[in-house]
Backbone of each chain as ProteinMPNN parsed JSONL, in Angstrom:
{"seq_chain_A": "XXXXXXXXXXXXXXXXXXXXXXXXXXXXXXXXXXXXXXXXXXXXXXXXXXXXXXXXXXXXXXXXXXXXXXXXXXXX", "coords_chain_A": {"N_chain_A": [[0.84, -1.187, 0.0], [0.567, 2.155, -0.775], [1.951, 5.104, 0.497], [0.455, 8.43, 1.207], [1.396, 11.606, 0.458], [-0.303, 13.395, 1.67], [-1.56, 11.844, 4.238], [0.843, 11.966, 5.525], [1.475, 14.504, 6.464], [-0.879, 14.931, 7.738], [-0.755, 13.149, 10.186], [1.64, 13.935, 11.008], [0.97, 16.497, 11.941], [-0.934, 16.478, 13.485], [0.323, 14.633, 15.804], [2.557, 15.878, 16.475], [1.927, 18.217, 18.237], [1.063, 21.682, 17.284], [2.098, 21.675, 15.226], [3.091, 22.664, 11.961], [3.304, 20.942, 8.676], [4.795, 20.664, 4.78], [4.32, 18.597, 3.109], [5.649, 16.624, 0.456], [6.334, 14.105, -2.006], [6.39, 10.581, -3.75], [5.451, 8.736, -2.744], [6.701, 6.564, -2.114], [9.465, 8.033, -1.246], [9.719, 11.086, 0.042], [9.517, 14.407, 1.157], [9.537, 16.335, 3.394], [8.866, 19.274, 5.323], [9.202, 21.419, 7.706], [7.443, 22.881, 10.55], [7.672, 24.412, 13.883], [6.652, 25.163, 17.573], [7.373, 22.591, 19.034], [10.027, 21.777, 18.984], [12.082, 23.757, 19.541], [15.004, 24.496, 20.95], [16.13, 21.666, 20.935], [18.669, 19.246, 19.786], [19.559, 18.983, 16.627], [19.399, 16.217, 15.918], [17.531, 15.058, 17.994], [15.264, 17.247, 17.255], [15.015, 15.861, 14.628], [14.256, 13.262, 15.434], [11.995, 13.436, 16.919], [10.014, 13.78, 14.637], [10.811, 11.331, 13.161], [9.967, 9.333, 15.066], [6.673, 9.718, 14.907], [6.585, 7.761, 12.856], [7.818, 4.975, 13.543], [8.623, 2.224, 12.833], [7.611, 1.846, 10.223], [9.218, 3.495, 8.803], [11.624, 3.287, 6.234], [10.778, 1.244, 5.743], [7.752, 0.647, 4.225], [7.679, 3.326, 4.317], [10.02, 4.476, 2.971], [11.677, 6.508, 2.228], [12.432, 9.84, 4.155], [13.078, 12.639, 3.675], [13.967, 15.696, 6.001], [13.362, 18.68, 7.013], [13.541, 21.037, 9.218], [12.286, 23.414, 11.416], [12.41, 24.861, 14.2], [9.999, 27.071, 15.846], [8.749, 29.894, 17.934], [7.228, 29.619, 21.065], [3.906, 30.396, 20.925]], "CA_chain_A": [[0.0, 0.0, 0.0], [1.274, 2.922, -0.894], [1.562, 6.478, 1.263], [0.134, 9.998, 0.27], [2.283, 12.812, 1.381], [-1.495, 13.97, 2.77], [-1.014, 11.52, 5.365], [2.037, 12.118, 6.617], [1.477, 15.764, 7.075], [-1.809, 14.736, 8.679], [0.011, 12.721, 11.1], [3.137, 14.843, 12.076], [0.507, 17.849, 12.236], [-1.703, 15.71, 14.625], [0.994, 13.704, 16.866], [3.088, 16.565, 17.228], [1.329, 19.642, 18.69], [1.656, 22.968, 17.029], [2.977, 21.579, 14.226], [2.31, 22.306, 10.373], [3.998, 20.138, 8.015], [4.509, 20.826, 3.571], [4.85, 17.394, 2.428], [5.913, 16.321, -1.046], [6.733, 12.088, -2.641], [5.962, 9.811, -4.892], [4.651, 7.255, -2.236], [8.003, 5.974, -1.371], [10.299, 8.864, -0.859], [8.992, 12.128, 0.659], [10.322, 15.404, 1.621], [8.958, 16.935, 4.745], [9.272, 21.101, 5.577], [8.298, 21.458, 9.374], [8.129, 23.669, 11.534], [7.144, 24.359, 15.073], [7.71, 24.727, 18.144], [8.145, 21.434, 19.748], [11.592, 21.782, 18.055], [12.383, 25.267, 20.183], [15.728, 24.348, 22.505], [16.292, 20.741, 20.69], [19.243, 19.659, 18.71], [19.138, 18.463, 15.434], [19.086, 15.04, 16.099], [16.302, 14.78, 18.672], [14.574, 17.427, 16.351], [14.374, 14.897, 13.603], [14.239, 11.403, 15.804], [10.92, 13.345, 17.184], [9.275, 13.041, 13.367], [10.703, 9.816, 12.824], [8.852, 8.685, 16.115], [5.526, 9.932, 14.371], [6.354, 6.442, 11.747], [8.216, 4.323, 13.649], [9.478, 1.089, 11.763], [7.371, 2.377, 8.983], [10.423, 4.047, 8.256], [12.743, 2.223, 6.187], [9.815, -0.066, 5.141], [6.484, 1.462, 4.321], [8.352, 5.0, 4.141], [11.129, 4.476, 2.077], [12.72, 7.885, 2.889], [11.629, 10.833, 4.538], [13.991, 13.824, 4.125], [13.223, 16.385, 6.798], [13.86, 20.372, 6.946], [12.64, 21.727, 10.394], [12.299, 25.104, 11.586], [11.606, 25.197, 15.794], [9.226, 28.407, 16.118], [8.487, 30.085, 19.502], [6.283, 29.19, 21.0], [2.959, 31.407, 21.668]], "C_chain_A": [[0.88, 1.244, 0.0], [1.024, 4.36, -0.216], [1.171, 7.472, 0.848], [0.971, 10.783, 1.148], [1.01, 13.737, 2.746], [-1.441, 13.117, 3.992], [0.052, 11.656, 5.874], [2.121, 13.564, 7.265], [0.075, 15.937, 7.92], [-1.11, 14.597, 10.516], [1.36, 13.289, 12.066], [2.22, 15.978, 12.268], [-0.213, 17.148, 13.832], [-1.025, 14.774, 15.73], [1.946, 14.968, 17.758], [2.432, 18.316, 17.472], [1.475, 20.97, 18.519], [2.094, 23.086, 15.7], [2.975, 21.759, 12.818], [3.659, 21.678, 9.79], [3.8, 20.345, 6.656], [5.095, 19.366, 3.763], [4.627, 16.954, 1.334], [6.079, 14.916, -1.007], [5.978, 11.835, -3.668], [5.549, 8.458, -4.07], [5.376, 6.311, -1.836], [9.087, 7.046, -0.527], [10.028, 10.005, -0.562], [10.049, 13.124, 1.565], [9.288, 16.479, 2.213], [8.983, 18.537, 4.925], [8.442, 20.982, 6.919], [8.685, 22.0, 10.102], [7.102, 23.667, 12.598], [7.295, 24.496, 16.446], [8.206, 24.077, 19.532], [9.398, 20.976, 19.471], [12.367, 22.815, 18.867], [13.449, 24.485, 21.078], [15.882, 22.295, 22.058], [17.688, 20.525, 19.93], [18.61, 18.871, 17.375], [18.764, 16.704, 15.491], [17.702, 14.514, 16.891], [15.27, 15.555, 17.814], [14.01, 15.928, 15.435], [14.345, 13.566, 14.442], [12.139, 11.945, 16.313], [9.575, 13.4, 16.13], [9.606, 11.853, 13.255], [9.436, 8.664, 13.574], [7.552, 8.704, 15.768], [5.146, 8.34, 13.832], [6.624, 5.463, 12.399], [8.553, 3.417, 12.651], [8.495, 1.02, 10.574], [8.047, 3.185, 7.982], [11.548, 3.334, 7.743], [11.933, 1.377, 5.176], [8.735, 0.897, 4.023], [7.106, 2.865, 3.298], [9.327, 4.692, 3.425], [12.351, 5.244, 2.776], [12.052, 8.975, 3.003], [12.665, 11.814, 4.982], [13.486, 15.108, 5.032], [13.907, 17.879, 6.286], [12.76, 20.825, 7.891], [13.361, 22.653, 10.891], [11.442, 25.332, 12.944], [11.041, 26.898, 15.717], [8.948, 28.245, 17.25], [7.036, 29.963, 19.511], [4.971, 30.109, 21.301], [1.662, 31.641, 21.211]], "O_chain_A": [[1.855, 1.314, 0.748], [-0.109, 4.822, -0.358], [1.602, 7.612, -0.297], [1.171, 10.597, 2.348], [1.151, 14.284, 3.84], [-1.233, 13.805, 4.992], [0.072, 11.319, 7.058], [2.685, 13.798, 8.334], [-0.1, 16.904, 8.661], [-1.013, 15.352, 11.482], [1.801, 13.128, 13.204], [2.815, 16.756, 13.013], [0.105, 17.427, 14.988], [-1.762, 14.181, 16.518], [2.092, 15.104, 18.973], [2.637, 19.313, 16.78], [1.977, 21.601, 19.448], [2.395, 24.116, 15.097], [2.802, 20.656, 12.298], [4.785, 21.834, 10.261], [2.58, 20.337, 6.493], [6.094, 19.063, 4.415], [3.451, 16.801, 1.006], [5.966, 14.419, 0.113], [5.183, 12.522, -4.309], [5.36, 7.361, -4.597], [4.938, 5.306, -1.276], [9.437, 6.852, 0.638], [10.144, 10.367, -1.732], [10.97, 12.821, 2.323], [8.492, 17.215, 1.629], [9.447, 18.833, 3.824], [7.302, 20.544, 7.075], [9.837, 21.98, 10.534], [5.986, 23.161, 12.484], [8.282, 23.846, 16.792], [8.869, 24.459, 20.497], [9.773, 19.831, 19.727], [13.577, 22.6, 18.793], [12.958, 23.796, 21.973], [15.702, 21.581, 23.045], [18.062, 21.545, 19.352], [17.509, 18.343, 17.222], [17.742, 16.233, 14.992], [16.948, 13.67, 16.406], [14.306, 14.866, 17.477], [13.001, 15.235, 15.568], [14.467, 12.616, 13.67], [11.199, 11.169, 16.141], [8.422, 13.172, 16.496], [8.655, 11.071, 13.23], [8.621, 7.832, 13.174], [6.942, 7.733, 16.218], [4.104, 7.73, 14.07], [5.799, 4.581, 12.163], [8.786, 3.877, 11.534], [8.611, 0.003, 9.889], [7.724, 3.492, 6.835], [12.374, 2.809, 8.489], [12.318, 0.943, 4.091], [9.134, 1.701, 3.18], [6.995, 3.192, 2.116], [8.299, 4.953, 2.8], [13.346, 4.943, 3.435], [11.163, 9.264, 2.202], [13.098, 11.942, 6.127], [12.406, 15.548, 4.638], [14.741, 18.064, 5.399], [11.563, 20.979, 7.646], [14.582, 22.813, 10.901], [10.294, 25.773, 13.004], [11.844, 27.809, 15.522], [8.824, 27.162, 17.823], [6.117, 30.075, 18.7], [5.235, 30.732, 22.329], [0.933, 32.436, 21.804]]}, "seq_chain_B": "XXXXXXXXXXXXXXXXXXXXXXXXXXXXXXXXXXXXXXXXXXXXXXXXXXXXXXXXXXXXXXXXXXXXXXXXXXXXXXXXXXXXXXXXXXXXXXXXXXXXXXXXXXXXXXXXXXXXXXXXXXXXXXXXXXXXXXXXX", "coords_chain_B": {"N_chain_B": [[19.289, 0.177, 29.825], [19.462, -3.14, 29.039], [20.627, -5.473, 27.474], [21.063, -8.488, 26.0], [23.734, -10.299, 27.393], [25.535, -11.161, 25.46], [26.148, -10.12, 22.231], [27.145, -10.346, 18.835], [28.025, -9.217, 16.726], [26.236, -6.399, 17.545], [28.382, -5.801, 19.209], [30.544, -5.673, 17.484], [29.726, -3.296, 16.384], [29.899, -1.378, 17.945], [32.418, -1.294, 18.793], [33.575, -0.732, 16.07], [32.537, 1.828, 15.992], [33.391, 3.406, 18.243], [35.919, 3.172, 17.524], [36.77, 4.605, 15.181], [36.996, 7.346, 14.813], [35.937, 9.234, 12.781], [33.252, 7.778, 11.032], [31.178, 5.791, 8.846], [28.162, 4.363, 8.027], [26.433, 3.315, 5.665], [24.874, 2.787, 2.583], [25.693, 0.509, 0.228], [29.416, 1.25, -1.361], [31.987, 3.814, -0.403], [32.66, 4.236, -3.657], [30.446, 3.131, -4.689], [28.016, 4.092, -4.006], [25.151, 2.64, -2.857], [22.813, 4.509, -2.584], [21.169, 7.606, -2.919], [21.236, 9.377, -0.762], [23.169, 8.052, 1.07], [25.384, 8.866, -1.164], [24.907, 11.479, -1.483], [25.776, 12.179, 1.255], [28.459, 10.847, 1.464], [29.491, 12.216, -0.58], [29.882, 14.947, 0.819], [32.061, 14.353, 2.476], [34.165, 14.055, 1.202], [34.155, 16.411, -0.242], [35.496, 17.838, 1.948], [37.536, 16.764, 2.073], [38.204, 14.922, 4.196], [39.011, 12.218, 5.973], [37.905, 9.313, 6.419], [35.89, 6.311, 7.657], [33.921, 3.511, 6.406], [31.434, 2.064, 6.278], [29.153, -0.531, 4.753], [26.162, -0.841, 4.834], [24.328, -3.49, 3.194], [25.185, -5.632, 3.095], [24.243, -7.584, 5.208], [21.297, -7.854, 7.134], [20.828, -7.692, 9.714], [23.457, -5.611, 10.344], [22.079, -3.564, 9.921], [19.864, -3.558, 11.517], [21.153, -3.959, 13.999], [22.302, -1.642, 14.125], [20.422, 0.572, 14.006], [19.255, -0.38, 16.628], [21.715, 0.31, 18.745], [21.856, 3.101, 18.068], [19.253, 4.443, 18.121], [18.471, 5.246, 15.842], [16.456, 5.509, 12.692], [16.708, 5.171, 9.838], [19.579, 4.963, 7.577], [22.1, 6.485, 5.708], [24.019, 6.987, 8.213], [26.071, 9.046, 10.083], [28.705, 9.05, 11.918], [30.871, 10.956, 14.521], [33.649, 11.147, 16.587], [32.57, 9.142, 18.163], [29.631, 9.729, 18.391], [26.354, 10.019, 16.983], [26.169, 11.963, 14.506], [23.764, 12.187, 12.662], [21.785, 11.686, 9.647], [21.72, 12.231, 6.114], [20.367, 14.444, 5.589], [20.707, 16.136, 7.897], [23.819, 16.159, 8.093], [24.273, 17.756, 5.96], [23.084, 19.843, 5.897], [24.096, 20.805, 8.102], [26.76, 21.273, 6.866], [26.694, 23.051, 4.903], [26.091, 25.458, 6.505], [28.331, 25.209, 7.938], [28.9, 24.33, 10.542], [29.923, 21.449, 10.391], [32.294, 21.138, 9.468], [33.565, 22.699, 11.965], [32.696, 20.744, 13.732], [34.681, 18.304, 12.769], [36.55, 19.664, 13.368], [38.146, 21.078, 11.636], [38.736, 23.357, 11.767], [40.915, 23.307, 14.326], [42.924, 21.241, 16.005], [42.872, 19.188, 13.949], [41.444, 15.54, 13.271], [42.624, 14.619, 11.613], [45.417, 12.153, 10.297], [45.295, 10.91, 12.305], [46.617, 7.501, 13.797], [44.294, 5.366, 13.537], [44.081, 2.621, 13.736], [44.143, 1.45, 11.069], [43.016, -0.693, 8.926], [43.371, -2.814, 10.737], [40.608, -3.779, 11.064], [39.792, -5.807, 8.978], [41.607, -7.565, 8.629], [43.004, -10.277, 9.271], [42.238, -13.739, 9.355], [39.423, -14.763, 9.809], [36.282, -14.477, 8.576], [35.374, -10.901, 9.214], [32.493, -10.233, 10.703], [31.363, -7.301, 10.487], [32.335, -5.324, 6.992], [34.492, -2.801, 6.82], [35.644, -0.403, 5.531], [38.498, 1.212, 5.59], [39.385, 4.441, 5.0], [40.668, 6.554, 6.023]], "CA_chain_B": [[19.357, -0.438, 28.399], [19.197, -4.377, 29.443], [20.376, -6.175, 26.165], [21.796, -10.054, 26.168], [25.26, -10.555, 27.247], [26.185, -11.537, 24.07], [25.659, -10.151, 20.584], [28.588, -10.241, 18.258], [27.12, -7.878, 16.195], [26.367, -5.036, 18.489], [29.506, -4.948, 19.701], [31.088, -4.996, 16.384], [29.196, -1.859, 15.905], [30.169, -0.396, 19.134], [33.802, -1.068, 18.449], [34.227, 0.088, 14.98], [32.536, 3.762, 16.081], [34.399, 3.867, 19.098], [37.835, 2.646, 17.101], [36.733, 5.123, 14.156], [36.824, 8.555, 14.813], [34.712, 9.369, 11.784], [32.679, 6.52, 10.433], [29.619, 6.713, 8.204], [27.124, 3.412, 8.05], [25.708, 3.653, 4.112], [24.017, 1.478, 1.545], [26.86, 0.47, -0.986], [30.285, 1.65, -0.657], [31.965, 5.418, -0.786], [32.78, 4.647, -4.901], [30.036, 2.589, -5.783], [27.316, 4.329, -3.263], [23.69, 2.009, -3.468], [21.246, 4.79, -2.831], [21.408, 8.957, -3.395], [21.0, 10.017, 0.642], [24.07, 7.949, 0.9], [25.735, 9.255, -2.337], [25.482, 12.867, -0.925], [26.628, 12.373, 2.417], [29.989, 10.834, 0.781], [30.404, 13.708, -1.039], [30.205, 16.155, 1.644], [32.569, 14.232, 3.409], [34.86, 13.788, 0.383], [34.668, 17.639, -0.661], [35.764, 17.873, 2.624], [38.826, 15.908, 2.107], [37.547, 14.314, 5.268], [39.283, 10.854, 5.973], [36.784, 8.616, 7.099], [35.716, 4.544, 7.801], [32.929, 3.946, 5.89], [30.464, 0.496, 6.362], [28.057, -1.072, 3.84], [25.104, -1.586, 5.298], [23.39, -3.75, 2.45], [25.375, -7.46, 2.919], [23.577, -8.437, 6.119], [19.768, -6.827, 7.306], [21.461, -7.347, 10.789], [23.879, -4.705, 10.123], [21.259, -2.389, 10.137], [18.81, -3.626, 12.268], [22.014, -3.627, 15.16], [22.661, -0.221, 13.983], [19.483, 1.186, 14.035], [18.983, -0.324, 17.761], [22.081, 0.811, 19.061], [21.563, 4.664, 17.816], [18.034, 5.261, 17.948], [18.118, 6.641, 14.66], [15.879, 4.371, 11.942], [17.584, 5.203, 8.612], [20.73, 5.143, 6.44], [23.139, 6.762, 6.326], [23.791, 7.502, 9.718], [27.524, 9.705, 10.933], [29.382, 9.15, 13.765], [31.658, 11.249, 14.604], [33.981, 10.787, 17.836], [31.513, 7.969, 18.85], [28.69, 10.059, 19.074], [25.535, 10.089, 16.107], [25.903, 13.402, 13.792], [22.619, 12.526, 11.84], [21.849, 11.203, 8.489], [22.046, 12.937, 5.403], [19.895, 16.107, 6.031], [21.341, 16.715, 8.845], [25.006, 16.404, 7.773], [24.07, 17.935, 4.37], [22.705, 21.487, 6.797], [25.333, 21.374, 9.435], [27.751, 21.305, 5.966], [26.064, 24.534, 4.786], [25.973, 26.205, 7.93], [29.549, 25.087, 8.585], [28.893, 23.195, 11.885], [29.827, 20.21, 10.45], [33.629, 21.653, 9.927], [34.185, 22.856, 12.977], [32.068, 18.93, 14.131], [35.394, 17.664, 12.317], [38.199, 19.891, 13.735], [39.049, 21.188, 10.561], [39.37, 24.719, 12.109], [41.347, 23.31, 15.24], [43.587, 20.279, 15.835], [41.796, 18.323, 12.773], [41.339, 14.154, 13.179], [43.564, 14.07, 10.339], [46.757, 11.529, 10.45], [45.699, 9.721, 13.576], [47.134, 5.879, 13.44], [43.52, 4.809, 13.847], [44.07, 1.13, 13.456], [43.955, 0.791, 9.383], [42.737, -1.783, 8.023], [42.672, -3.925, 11.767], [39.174, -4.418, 10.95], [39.434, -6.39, 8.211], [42.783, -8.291, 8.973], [43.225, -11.896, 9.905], [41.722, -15.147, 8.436], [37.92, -14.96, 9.934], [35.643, -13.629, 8.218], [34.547, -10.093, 10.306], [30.963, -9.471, 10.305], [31.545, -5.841, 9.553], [33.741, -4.982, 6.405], [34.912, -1.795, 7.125], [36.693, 0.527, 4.302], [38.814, 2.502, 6.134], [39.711, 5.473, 4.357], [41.509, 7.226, 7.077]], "C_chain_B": [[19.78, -1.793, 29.173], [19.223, -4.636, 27.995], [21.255, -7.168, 26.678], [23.228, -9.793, 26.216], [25.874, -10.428, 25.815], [25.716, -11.385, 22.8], [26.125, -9.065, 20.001], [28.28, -8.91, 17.518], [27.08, -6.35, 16.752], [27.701, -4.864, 18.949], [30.849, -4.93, 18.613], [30.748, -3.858, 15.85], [29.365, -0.932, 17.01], [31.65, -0.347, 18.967], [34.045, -0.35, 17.399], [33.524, 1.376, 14.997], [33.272, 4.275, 17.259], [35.879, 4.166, 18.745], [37.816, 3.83, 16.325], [36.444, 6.704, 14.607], [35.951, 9.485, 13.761], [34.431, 8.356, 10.613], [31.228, 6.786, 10.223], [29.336, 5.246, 7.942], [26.441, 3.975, 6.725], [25.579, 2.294, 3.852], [25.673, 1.671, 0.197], [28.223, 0.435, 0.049], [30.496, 3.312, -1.168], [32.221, 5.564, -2.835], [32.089, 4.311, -4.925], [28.762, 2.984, -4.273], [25.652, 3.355, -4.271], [22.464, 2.829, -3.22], [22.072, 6.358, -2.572], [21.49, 9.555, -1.883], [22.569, 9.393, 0.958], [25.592, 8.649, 0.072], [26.063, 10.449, -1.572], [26.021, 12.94, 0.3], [28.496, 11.958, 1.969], [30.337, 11.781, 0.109], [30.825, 14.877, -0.579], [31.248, 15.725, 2.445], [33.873, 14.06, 2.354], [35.333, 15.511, -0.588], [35.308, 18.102, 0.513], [37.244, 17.507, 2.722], [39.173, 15.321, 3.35], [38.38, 12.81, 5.336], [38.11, 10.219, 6.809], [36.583, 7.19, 6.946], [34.144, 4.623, 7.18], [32.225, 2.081, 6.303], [29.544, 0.067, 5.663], [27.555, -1.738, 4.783], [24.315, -3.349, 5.185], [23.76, -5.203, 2.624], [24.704, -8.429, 3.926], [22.677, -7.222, 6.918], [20.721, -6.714, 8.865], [22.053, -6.276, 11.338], [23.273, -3.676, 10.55], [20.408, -2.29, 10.913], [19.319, -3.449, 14.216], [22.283, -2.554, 15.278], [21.998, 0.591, 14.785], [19.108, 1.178, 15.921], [20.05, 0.219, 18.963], [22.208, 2.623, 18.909], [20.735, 5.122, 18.242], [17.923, 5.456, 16.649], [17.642, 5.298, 13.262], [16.882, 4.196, 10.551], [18.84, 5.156, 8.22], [20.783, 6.006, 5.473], [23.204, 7.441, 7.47], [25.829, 7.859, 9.935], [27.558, 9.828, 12.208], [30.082, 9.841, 13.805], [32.046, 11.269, 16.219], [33.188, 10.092, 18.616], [30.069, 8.657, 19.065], [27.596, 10.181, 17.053], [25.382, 11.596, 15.794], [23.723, 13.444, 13.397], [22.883, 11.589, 10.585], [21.946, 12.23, 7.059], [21.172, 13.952, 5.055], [20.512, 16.965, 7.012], [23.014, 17.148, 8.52], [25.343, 17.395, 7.043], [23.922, 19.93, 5.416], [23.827, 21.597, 7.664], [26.88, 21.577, 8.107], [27.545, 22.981, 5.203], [26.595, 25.784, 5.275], [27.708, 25.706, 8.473], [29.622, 24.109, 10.008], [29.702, 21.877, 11.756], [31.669, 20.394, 10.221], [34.08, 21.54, 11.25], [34.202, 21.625, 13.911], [33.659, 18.666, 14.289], [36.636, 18.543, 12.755], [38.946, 20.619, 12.554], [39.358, 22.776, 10.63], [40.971, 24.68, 13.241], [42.588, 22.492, 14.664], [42.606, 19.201, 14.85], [42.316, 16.552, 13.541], [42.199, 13.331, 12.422], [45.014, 12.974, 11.359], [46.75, 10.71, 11.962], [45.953, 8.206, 13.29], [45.715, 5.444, 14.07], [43.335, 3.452, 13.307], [43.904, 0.723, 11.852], [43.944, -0.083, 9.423], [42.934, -3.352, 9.452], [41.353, -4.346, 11.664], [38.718, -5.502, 10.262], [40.401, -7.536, 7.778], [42.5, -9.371, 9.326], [42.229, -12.791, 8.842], [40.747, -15.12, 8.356], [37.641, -13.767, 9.189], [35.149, -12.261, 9.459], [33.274, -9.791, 9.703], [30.953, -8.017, 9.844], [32.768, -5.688, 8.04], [33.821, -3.526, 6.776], [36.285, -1.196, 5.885], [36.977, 1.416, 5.297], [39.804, 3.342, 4.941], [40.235, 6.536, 4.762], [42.936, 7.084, 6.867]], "O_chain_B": [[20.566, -1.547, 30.088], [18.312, -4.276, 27.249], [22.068, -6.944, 27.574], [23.861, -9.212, 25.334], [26.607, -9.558, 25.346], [25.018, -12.224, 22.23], [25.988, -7.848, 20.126], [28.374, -7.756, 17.936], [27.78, -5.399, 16.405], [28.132, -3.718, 19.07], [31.907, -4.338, 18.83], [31.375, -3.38, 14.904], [28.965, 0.23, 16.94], [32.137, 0.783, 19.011], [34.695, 0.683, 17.554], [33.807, 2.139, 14.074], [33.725, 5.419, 17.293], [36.711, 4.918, 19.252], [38.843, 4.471, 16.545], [35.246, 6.983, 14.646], [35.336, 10.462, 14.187], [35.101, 8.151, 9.601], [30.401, 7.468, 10.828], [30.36, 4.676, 7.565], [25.915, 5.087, 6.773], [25.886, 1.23, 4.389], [26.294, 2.587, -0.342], [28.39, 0.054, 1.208], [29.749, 3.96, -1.901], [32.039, 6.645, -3.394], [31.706, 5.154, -5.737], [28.659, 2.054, -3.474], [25.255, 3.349, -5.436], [21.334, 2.39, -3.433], [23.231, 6.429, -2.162], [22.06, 10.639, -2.006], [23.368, 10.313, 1.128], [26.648, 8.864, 0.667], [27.168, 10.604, -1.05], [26.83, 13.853, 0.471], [29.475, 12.679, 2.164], [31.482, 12.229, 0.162], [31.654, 15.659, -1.046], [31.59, 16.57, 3.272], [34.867, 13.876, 3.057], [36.326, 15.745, -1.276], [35.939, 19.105, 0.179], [38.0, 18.065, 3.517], [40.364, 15.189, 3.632], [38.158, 12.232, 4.272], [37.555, 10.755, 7.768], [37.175, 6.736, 5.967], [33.349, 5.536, 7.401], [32.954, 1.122, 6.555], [28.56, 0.517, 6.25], [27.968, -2.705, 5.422], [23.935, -4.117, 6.069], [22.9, -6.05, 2.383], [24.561, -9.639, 3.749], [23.07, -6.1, 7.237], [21.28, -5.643, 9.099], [21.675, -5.798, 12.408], [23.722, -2.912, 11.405], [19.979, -1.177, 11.218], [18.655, -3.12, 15.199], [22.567, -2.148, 16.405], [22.392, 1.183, 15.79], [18.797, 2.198, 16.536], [19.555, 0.558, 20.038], [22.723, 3.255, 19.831], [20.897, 6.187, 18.839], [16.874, 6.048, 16.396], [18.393, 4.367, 12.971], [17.635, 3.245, 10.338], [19.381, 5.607, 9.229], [19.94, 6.301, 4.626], [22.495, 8.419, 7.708], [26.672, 6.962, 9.914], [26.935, 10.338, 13.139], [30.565, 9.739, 12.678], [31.168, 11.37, 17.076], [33.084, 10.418, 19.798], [29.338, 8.142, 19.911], [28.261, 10.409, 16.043], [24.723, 12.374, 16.484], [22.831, 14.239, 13.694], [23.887, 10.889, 10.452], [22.48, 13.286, 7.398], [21.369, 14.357, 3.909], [20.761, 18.169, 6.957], [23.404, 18.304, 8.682], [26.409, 17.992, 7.196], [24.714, 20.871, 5.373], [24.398, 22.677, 7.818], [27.949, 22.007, 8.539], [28.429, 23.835, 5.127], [27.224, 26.721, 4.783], [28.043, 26.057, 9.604], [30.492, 23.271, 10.246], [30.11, 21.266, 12.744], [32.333, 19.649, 10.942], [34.776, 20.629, 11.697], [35.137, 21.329, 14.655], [34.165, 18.71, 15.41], [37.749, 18.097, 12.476], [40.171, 20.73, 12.525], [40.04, 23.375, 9.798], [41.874, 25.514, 13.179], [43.168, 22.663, 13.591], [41.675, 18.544, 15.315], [43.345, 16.412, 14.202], [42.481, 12.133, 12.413], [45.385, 13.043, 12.531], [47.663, 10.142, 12.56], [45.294, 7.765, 12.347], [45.84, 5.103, 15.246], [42.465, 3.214, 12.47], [43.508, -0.408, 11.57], [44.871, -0.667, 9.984], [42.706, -4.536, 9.206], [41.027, -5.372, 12.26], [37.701, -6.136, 10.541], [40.167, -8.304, 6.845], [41.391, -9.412, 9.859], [41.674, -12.436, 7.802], [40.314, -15.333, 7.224], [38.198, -12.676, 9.069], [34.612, -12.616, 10.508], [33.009, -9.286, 8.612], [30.474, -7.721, 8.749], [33.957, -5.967, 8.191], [32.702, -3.15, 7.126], [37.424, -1.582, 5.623], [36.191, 2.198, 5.832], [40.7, 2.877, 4.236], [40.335, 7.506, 4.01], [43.73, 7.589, 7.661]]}, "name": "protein", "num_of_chains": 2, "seq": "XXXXXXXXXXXXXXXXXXXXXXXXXXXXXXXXXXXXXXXXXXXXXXXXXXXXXXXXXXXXXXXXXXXXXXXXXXXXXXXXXXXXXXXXXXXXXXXXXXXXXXXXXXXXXXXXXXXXXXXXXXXXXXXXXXXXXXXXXXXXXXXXXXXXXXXXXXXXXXXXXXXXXXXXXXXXXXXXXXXXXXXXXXXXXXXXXXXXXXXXXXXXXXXXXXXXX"}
């Protein structure tokens, strides 16, 4: 079964709080833009492990690849 | 973290990022890279003139599935540098940009360069090692 980029920006908008998400693919490979800011005071790594967490081991599989580009905004 | 005494594996992947001062986990190898997220992280680390240990993921799922559970981090390519997880190739690819990923590597300071980091011990002796390891250091 194959993914829509509309779900995944469903899903990272709706798991992580605050969050809007542009998402682009072809149903395997997908490129993310996200910002927010449950990202505010993170580094880069926990930034992006806290989208991955959205898929879990749908990542890899399922997901193919999911290039990120996040942008922590204050919060208010 | 409670994992089994024993598993060869994991701690072939805890040794060669501890042994490796900068070591990158990819699909393929650094000439003959097997997927494009890979591909560009070797090149940033290669316009770099970066020495580095590099690991093909792709000959045993293990590999990756030991990887993945020792990191946290799901995907490939994944950078270590001084034992610790840079990121995969967004991350590397922005902190390369933004310079971070320089200064990451020392290449303002005392650089990583020319340390006797064990060449080619990884891949030495008769047994087969579960990891191959290209060192390029």
């Amino acid at each position: 079964m194959t993914v829509s980029p509309d779900e995944l920006k469903r899903r990272i908008e709706s798991e992580i709080p605050g969050t809007r998400a542009a998402v682009s693919g072809d149903g395997h490979h997908f490129e993310a833009v996200v910002e927010g800011p449950a990202f505010a005071g993170l580094s880069r790594i926990a930034q992006h492990k806290l989208v991955y967490d959205v898929f879990g081991t749908e990542l890899g599989d399922r997901i193919h690849a999911l290039s990120l580009k996040i942008t922590p905004t204050e919060d208010r | 973290m409670s994992e089994p005494a024993s598993n060869p594996m994991r701690e072939a992947l805890q040794s060669a990022i501890s042994e490796n001062p900068v070591i990158l986990f990819m699909k393929g190898t650094p000439d003959a890279p097997a997927c494009g997220f890979s591909a560009r992280t070797v090149a940033v680390l290669e316009t770099l003139e970066q020495p580095f240990a590099a690991v093909n993921v792709l000959p045993d799922p293990a590999i990756r599935q030991e990887l993945s559970a020792l990191s946290g981090w799901p995907t490939i390519p994944q950078l270590f540098v001084r034992g610790e997880l840079v990121g995969g190739c967004d991350i590397v690819l922005e902190m390369y940009d933004n310079g971070e990923l320089q200064q990451l590597l020392g290449m303002d300071a005392d650089a990583a360069k020319g340390q006797a980091v064990g060449a080619g011990t990884a891949t030495d002796g008769g047994e087969p090692a579960p990891l191959v390891i290209e060192n390029l250091l």
